[in-house]
C-alpha positions in Angstrom: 72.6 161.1 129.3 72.2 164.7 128.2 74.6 163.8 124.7 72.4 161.3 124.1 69.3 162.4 124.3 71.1 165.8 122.3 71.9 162.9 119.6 67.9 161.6 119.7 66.5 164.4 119.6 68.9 165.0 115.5 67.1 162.2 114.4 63.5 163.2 115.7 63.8 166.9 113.9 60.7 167.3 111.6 62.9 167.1 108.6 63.6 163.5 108.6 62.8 162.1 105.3 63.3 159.0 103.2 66.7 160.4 102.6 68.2 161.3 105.9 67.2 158.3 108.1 70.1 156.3 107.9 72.1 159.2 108.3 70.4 160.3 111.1 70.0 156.3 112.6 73.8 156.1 112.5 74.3 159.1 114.5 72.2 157.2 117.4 73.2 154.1 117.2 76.8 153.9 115.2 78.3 151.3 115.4 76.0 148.6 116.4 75.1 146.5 114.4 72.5 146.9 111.9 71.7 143.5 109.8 73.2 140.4 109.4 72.1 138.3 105.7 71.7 134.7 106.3 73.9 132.2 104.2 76.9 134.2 104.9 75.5 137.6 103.4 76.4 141.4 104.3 77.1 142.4 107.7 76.7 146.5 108.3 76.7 148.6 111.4 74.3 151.4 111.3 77.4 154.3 110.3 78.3 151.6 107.2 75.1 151.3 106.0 74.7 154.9 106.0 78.2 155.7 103.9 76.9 152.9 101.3 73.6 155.1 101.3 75.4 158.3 100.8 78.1 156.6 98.3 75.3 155.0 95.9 73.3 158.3 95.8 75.9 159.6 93.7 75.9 157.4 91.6 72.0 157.5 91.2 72.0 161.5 91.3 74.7 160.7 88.4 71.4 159.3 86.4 69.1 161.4 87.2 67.1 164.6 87.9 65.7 165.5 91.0 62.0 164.1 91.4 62.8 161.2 89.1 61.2 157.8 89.6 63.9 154.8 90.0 62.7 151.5 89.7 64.6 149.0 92.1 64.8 145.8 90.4 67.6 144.2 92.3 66.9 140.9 94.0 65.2 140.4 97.1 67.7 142.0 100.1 68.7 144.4 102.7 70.7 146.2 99.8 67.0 146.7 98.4 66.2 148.8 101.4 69.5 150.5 101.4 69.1 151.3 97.2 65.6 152.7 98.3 66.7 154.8 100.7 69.9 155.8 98.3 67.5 156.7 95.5 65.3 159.2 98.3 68.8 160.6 99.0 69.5 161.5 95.9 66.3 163.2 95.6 64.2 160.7 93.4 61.2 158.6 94.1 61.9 154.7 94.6 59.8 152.3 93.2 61.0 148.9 94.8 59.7 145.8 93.1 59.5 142.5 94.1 62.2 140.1 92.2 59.1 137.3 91.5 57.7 139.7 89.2 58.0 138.4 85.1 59.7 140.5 82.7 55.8 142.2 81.6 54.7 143.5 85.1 58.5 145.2 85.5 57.6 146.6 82.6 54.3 148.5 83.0 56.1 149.1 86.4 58.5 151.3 84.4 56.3 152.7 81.6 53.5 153.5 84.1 55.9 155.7 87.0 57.5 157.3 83.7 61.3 155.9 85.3 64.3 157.2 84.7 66.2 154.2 84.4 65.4 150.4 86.7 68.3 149.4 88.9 69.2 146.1 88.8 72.2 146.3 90.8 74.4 148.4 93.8 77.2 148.0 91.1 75.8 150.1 88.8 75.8 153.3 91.0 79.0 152.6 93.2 82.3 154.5 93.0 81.1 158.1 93.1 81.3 160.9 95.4 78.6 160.5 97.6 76.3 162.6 98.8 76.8 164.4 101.6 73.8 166.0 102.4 70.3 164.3 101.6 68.3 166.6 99.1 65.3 168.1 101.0 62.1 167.0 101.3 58.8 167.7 103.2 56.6 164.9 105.4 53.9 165.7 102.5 56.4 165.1 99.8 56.1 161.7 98.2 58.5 159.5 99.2 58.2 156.4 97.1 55.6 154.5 95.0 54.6 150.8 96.1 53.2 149.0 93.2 49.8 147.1 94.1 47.7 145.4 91.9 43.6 146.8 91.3 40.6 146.0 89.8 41.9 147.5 86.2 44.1 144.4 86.4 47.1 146.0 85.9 49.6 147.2 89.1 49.0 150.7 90.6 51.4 152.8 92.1 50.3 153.7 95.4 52.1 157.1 96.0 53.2 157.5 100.0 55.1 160.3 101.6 57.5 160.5 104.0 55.7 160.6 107.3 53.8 157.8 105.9 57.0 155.5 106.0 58.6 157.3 108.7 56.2 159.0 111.1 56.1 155.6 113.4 59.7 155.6 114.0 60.4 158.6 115.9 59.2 157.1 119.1 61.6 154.0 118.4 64.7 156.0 117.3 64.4 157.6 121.3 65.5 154.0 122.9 69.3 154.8 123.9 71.5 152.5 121.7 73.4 151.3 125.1 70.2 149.7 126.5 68.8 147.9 123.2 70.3 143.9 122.8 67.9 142.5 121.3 68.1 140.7 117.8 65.2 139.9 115.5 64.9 137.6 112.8 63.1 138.4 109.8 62.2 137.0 106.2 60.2 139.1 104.6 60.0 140.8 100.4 61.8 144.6 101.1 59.6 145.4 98.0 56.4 144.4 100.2 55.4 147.2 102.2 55.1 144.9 105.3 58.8 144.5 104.9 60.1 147.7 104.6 58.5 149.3 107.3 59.5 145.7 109.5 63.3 146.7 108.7 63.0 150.3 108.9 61.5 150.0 112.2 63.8 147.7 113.8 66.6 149.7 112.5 65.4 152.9 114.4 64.7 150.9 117.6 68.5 149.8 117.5 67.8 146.1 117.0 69.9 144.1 114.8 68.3 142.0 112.2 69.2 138.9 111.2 67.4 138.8 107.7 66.7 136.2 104.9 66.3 136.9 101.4 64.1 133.7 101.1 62.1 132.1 103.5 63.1 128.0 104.2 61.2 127.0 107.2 64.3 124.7 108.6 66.8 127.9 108.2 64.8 130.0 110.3 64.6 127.2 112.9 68.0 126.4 112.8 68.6 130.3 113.2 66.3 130.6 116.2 68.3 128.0 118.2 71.6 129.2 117.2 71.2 132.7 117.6 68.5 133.1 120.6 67.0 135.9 119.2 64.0 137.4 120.8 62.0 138.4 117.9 60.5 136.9 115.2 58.9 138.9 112.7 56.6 136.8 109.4 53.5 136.2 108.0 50.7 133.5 109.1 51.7 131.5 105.8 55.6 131.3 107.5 53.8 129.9 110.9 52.5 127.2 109.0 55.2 126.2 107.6 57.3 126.5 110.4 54.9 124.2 112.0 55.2 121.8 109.4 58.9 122.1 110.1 58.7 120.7 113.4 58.8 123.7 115.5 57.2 122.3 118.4 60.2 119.7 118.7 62.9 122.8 118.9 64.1 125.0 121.6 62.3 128.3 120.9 62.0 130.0 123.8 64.8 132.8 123.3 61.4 134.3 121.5 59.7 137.4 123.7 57.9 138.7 120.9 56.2 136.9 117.5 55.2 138.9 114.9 52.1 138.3 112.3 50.9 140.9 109.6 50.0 140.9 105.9 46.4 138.1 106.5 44.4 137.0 109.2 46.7 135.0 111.9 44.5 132.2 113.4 44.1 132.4 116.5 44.8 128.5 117.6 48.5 128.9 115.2 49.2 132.0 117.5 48.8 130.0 120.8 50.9 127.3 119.4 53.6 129.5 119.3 53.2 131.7 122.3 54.0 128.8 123.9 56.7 128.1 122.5 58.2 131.3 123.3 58.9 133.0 126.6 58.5 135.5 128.9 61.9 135.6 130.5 65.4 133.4 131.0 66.1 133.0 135.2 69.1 132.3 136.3 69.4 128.1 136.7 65.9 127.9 135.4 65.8 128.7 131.8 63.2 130.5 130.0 60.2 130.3 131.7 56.6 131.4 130.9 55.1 132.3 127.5 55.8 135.0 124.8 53.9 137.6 123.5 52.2 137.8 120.0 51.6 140.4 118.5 49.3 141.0 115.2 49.4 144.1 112.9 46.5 145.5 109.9 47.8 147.3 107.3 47.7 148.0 103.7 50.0 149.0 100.8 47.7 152.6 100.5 48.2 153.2 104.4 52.1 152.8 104.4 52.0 150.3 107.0 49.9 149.4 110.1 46.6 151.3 111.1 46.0 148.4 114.1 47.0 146.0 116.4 46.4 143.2 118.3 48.2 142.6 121.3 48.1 139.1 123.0 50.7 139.0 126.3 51.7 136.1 127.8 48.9 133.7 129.7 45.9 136.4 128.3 44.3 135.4 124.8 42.5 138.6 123.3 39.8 138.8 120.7 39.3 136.1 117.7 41.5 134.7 115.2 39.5 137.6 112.5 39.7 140.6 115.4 42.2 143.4 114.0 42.6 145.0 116.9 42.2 148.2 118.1 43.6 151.5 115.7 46.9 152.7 116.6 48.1 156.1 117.3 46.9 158.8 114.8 44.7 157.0 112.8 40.6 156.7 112.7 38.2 153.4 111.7 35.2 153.5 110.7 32.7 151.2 109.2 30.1 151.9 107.0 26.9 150.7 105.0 26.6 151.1 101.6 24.6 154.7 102.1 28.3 156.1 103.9 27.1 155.8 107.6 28.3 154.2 110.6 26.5 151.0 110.9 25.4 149.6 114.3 28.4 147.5 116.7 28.6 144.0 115.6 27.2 145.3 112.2 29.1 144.6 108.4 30.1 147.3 106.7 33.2 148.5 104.5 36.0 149.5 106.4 37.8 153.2 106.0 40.9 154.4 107.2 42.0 157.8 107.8 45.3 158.9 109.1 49.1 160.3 108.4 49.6 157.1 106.2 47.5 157.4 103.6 48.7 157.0 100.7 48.3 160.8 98.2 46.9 159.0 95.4 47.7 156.4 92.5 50.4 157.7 90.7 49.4 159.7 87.9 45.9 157.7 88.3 43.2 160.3 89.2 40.2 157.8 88.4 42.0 155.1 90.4 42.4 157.9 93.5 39.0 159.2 93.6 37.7 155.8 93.4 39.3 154.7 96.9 40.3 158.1 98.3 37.1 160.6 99.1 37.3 164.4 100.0 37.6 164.2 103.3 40.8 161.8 102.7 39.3 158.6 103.8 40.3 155.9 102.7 37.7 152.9 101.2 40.0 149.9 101.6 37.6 147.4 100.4 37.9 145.3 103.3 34.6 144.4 105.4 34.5 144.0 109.0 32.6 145.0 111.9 32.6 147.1 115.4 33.8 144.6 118.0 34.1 145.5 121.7 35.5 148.9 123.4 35.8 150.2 119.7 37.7 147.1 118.3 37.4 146.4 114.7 37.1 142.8 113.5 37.5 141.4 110.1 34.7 140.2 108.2 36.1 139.6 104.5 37.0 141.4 101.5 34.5 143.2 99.3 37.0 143.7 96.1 37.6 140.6 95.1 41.4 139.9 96.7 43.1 136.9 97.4 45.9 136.3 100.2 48.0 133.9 99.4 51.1 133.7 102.1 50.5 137.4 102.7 50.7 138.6 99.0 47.7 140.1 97.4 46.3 138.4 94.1 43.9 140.3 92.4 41.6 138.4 90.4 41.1 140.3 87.7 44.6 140.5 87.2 45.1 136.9 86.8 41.7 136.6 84.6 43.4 139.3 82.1 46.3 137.0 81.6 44.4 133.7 81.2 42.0 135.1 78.5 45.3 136.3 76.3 45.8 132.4 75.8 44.4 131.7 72.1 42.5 128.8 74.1 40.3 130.9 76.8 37.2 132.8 75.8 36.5 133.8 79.8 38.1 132.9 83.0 37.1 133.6 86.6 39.8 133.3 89.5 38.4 132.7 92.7 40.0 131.8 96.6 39.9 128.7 97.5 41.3 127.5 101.2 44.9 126.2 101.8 46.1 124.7 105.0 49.8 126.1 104.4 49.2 129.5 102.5 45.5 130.6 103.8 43.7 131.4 99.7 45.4 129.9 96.9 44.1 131.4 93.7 42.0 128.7 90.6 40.4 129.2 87.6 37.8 128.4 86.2 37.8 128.6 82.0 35.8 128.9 79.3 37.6 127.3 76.1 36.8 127.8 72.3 35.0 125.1 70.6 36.8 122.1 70.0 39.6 122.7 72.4 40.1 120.6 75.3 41.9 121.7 78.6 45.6 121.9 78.9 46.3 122.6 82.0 50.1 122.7 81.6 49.6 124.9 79.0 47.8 127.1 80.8 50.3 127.0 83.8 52.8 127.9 81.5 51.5 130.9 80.2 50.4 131.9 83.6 54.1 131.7 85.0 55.4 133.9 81.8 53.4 136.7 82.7 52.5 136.4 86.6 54.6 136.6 89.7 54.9 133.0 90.7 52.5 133.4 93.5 49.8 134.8 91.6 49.5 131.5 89.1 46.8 129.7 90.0 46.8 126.2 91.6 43.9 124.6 89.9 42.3 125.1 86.5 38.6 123.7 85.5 37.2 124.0 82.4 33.7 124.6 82.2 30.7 125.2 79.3 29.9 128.6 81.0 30.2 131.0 84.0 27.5 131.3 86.4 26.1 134.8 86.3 23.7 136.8 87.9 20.8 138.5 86.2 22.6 141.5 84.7 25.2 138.7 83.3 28.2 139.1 86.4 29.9 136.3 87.1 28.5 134.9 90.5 32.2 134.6 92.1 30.7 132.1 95.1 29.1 129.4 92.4 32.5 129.5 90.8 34.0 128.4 94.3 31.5 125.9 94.5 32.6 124.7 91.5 36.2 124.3 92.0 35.7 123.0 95.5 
């Protein structure tokens, strides 16, 4: 017991950074397993994931000079995550990016974090001499950039440290190897923040993942039978279409604990699947009893999670729309347009403040200062409201998002690319419901004279330039946007227009 806890206590030293953590992960855990890739993918323990870490470092360090951005452009997988955390070893910033993005967004990706070189591949930084010792770096250093679109339209790097990504996991890492079993399974973008931090903190815990690069409802079902996991980590889009998939007719109840982040979880879906889960397998009885779901808020600028919502088995707490309550080390408040607290039950713009705030948009002061203040809190843009015992409770989004499947679509983003058509004078992209997804993202357009709509065209050019689940699902021409009295386009008419 007393080597063991000798061994946690290495990996809870305040140095741990981007660049260590696998190193110090495998000296807990070894050789358990760490991940296992669906359709007959990679299988590392925890001490081989960490000599693929310290092996591609060299390479990278090869490349580079310390404090260099590296774009990582490889396709969606846990080599992602490993590249990252290669690339923070070698004493660079990462700047993972999600493999649906088009040719153009990589681009300002690059030319915007000033990058030494995108990295497409492990192949192009394997056989060196790897580095043996990660270079160091402070909890207030930043660790990487996580590209998130804004209202200039184009992606911003959000700029977080390392105790933004790694803070949470200390507590995790102190489980003893011996006693943790469990295996989650988990489909989820590495380049979405929701997903690193998913498979970071499941590493540090000990559990093994089971992990898909891409999300098919029927695999995950199949998996979940075959492999009686007891986790089950996705986004409320994924419930839906697991639903759709028939999950009520399978044998589910290997699941303790489902996990929801990225959008608002309904609260009805969330029952669904409790029940379908467990609380325990008895001897000659089976699994018996309900699971536990548990919800998480977050944003790209907070590194992660700033508040839960914990449902256990037989107990239903707060709305579909309730947050949660904050979690450890980080302050809500919400406040009117003058800055101050507004009453319980009372709308106002929600601001975070905590160790996972992000230090700015890269090289964006204007950007920073607009969401960041001086006393570091954070203006997410999110409404919500005071809810009981200090609960916070969503109430809708004041800068003018759309979720679709957990992704963020700014509108203005999509709008910029529609009006570089030679057809489209204006568009406006507005939300519109969808059973599967939650928001699905439409446009409505303003053509030159003469031309009619071409929607295909449209699409087209939308799908050249835009991450696939950005495009918009339905396009309306119209003679002219509705606007308010000092000419802004009145975003709810628009709605009512496409509905």
């Amino acid at each position: 017991m007393r080597r063991m806890l000798g061994r946690a206590s290495f990996l809870v030293r305040k140095d741990l950074n981007l660049g260590n953590v696998l190193e110090r992960l495998a000296a807990v855990h070894g050789d358990r397993r760490l991940v296992t890739e669906a359709r007959g993918g990679l299988t590392l323990t925890h001490r081989q994931a960490a000599k693929r870490v310290a092996r591609w470092a060299g390479g990278i360090a090869a490349r580079t000079e310390p404090g260099d951005v590296v774009v990582v452009a490889t396709p969606n997988g846990y080599h992602q995550l490993l590249l990252c955390l290669a690339v923070a070893r070698a004493g660079c910033i990462p700047a993972p990016v999600n493999d649906a993005m088009r040719p153009d967004e990589v681009r300002h990706v690059m030319e915007d974090s000033g990058a030494a070189f995108a990295l497409r591949s492990a192949h192009e930084v394997d056989g060196h001499e790897p580095v043996r010792q990660a270079v160091a770096a402070s909890g207030s250093d930043v660790a990487a950039l996580f590209y998130t679109s804004g209202t200039t339209g184009k992606p911003k790097g959000a700029a977080l440290t390392h105790d933004a990504l790694l803070g949470s996991l200390r507590a995790g890492a102190l489980v003893p190897a011996g006693l943790r079993e469990d295996e989650a399974v988990v489909s989820l973008p590495v380049a979405h923040i929701m997903g690193f931090v998913t498979l970071l903190g499941l590493a540090a815990t000990g559990t093994a993942t089971w992990f898909s690069p891409r999300f098919h409802a029927e695999e995950i079902l199949d998996a979940i039978e075959s492999r009686r996991p007891s986790v089950f980590i996705g986004v409320p889009a994924m419930y839906r279409l697991l639903l759709e998939a028939g999950a009520e007719d399978r044998d589910l109840g290997s699941i303790r604990v489902w996990g929801s982040g990225a959008d608002v979880m309904p609260a009805e879906l969330a029952q669904r699947f409790k029940r379908m889960g467990a609380t325990v397998r008895l001897p000659g009885v089976g699994d018996v009893g309900e699971a536990t779901f548990a919800e998480g808020y977050g944003l790209v600028e907070t590194g992660g999670g700033v508040a839960a919502k914990i449902s256990p088995p037989f107990m239903r707490l707060g709305t579909g729309d309730a947050m949660g309550f904050p979690v450890p080390g980080y302050r809500l408040r919400v406040v009117g347009d003058d800055g101050e607290d507004v009453a319980t039950g009372a709308t106002g713009e929600l601001l975070v403040k905590g160790p996972g705030v992000l230090r700015g948009y890269w090289h964006d002061e204007a950007a920073t200062a607009a969401v960041l203040d001086d006393e570091g809190w954070l203006h997410t843009g999110d409404l919500a409201r005071r809810g009981p015992l200090g609960s916070i409770v969503f109430a809708g989004r004041k800068k003018d998002v759309i979720m679709r499947g957990g992704f963020s679509v700014y509108a203005v983003e999509v709008e910029a690319v529609l009006e570089d058509h030679p057809d489209v004078l204006e568009a406006a992209v507005v939300p519109l419901p969808d059973d599967r997804l939650g928001e699905v993202p439409a446009a409505a357009v303003r053509l030159r004279d003469g031309v009619e709509l071409d929607a295909a065209a449209l699409d087209a050019h939308a799908r050249e330039h835009l991450a696939h689940y950005k495009v918009p699902a339905r396009y309306v021409a119209v003679d002219d946007l509705p606007r308010t009295g000092t000419n802004k386009v009145q975003r709810r008419e628009v709605i009512a227009l496409l509905a």
